[in-house]
N, C-alpha and C positions, 0 to 999 in steps of 0.2 A: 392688327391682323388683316391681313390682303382676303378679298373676296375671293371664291371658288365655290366656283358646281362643275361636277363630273356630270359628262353629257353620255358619254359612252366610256369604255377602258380605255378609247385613245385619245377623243377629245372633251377638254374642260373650258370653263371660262374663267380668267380672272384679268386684276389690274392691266392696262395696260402699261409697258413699261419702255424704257426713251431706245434699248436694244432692239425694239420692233418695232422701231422709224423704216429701215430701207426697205423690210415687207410691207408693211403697212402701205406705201406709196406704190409700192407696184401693185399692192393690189386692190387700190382707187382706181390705179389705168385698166386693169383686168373689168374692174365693177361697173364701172364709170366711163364707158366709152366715147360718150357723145358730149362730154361737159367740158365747158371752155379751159383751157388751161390753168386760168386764174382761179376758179372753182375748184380745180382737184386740190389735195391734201397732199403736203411734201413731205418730206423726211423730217426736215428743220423745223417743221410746224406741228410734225406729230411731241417732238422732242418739248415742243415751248408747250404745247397740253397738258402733257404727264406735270410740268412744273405749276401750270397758271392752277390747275383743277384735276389733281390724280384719281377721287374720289370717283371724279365721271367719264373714265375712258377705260374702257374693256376690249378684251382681244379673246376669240376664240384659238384655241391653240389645238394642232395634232400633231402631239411630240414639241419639237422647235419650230414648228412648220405653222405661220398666221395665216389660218383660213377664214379668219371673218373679226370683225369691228365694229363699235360703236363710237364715240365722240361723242361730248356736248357741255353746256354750258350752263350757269345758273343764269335767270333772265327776269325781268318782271314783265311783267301777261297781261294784258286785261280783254277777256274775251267778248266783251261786251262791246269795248272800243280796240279794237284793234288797227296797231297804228300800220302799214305799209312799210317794206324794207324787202332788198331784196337778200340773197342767201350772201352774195358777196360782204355785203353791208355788218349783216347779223356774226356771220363768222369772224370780224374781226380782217377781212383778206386773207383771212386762213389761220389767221394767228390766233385769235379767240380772246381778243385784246378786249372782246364785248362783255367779257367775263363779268355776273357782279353776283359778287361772294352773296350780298342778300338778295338775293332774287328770289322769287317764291315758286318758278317752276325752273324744271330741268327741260332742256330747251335741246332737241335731239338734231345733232348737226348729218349724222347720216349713220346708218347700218348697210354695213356690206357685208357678204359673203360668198366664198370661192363658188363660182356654178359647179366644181366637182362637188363640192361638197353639202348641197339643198337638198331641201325635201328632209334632213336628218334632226330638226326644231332646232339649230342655231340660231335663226335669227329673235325664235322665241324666245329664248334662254339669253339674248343680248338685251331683248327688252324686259324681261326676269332680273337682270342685272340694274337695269336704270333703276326700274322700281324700287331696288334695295335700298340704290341709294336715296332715293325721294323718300321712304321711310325713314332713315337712317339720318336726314336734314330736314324732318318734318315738314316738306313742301307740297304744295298743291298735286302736284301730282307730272307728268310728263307733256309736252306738249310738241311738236313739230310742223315742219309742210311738207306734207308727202306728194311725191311727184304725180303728177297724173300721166302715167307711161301707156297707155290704153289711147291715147288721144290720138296718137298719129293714124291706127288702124279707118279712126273716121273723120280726120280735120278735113276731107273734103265734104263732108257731110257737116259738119255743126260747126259754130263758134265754140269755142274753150268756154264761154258762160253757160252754155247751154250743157253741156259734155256732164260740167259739174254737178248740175242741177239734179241729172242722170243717175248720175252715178249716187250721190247723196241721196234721194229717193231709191234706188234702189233695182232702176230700172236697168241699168246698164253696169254690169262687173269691170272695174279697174285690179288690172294685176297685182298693182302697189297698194293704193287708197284702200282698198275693199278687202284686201289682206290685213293690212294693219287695223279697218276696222272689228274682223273678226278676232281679233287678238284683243282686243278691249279698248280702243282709240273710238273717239268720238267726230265726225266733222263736224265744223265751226265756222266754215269761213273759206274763202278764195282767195288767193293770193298772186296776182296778176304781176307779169314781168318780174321775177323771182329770181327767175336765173336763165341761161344762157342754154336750153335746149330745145329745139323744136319736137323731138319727141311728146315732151309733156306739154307743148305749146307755149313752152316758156313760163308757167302756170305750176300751181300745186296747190294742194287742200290743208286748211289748216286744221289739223287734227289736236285732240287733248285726250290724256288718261288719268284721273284722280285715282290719288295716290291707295285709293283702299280697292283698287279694280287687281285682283289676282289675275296674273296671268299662269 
C-alpha cells in the first residue's frame, strides 16, 4: 500500500510516480533557478528514481497538479568522518546510480515546492514522509546539505566558513538551514564546493535527523 497524508481537501502527499516526470522537471526550473543545468533533475531521471528506489520519492499533489517534491537515496554516513563529494557526485549525475539498497541513512537529494503554494506545511509533510520511510527501513534517520541561500545577502561581508559558523551558533538566521533546523535537522558539518551556486557560495550545511525526531 502507497503512502498518503491529506494535507488539506485539495492537497495530499504520496509516492511519487514515473507520470509526474515532465512536472516534476519544470518544476526543478520554477524552484531551482540558479543551479547549473547538470544539477537540475529531468524527466528521464525522475522516471529511473521511481524504479532505482519508489520507497523514497514523494510528490505533493493538488488535484493532478505537482506542487512540491522530495527525492532521495539510501547512503552510508559516518558523521564523524565525513567523506567530501559534491551534489553532482552523490546524485548519481542525476540518475541516483549512488543508490545503496543498504545504506543506513536516507540521504535527501532535494525538496521543492511551488512558491504559490508555501507557507501551507508542504514541505513539512515532505520531510513527514522521509521519516515514514526511515521508520519503515529501520535507518538511522535522514541526513542532507542544505543550501546555505542567506549567504549572498552578506558574501561581501564573510567568507562562507565564517557565514556557517553563524549561522550554526545561532547567530545569524539562514532561510533554508535554520528552517530545516527548526523542523528537527541537526548541523554537522560544512560542505564546501557542493555545487554549482553562488547563492549559497557554492557551499551547504550538512544536516542530520534520527529517525525517532517527530516532525
Amino acid at each position: 500500500m502507497g503512502y498518503l497524508e491529506i494535507i488539506s481537501p485539495n492537497i495530499i502527499i504520496v509516492n511519487m510516480q514515473t507520470l509526474h516526470a515532465e512536472q516534476l522537471e519544470a518544476l526543478q526550473r520554477i524552484v531551482f533557478p540558479n543551479l547549473a543545468e547538470a544539477e537540475l533533475l529531468h524527466a528521464e531521471q525522475y522516471k529511473k528514481h521511481v524504479e532505482i528506489f519508489p520507497g523514497g520519492q514523494f510528490v505533493a499533489m493538488d488535484g493532478d497538479k505537482v506542487i512540491g517534491a522530495t527525492s532521495t537515496i539510501r547512503y552510508h554516513f559516518d558523521i564523524n568522518q565525513q567523506e567530501h563529494h559534491t551534489f553532482y557526485e552523490v546524485m548519481g549525475g542525476g540518475w541516483f546510480t549512488t543508490h545503496e539498497p543498504g545504506g543506513d541513512w536516507l540521504y535527501g537529494m532535494d525538496v521543492s515546492v511551488h512558491p504559490g503554494y508555501r507557507g501551507k506545511g508542504i514541505a513539512r509533510a515532505l520531510y513527514r514522509a522521509r521519516q515514514h520511510t526511515c521508520l519503515q527501513l529501520g535507518l538511522k534517520g535522514q541526513m542532507t546539505v542544505g543550501m546555505l541561500n542567506g549567504y549572498s545577502s552578506v558574501a561581501d561581508e564573510m567568507r562562507i566558513d565564517e557565514y556557517y559558523e553563524k549561522v550554526k551558533s545561532h547567530e545569524l538566521f539562514d532561510p533554508t538551514v535554520s528552517v530545516q533546523e527548526k523542523i528537527g535537522f541537526k548541523i554537522v558539518g560544512l560542505m564546501k564546493n557542493y555545487l554549482n551556486d553562488s547563492t549559497c557560495g557554492n557551499a551547504g550545511a550538512v544536516i542530520v535527523m534520527d529517525v525517532n525526531v517527530m516532525i
